[in-house]
C-alpha positions as CSV (number, residue, x, y, z in Angstrom):
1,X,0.0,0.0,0.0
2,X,1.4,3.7,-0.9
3,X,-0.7,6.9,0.4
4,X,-0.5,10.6,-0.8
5,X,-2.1,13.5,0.4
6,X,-4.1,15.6,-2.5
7,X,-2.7,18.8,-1.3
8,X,-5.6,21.0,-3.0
9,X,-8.1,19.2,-0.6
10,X,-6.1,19.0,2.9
11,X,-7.4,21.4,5.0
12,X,-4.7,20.9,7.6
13,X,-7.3,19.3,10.5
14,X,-4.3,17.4,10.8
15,X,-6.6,14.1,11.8
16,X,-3.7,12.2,9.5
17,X,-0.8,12.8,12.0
18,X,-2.8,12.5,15.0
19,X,-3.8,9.0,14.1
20,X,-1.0,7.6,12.2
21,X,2.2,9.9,13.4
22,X,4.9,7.4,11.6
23,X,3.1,7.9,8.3
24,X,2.0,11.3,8.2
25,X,3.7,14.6,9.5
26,X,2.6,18.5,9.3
27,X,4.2,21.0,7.1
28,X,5.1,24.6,8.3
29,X,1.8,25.8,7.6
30,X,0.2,23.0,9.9
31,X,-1.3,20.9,6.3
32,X,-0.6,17.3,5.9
33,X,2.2,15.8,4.4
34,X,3.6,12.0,3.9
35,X,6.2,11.1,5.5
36,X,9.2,9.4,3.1
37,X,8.1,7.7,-0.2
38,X,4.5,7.2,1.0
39,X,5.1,3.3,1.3
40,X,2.9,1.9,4.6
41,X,4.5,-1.1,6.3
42,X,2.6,-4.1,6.5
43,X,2.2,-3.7,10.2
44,X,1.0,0.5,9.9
45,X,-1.8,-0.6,7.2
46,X,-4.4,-0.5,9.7
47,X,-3.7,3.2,10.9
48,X,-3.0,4.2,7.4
49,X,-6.9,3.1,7.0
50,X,-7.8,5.2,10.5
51,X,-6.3,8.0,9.1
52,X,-8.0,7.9,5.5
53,X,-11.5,7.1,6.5
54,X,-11.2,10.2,9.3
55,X,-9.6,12.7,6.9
56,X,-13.1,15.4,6.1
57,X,-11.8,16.6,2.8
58,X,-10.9,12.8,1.8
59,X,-7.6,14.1,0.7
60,X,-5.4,11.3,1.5
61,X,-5.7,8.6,-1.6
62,X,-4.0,5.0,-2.0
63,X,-2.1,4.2,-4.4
């Protein structure tokens, strides 16, 4: 599984790094952003889930 953040729809709630901190990180302005190459570990799958299905814009997508 690979995740990317459609950075016309983040909002910066910033629901992504609450729930899946090793995945996801803020930028400067407090938006979302992926951490590394966007590939999720087999064993981070399920919060990479969490945090899609609880972003409001829908603005994380799998690849």
């Amino acid at each position: 599984m690979k995740v990317q953040i459609d950075s016309g729809r983040c909002q910066g709630h910033g629901r992504c790094y609450d729930l899946a901190p090793d995945l996801f990180s803020e930028d400067d302005e407090g938006y979302g952003q992926v951490v590394g190459d966007g590939i999720v570990p087999q064993d981070q799958e399920r919060a990479a889930r969490l945090a899609i299905s609880n972003c409001p814009e829908r603005a994380i997508e799998t690849l």
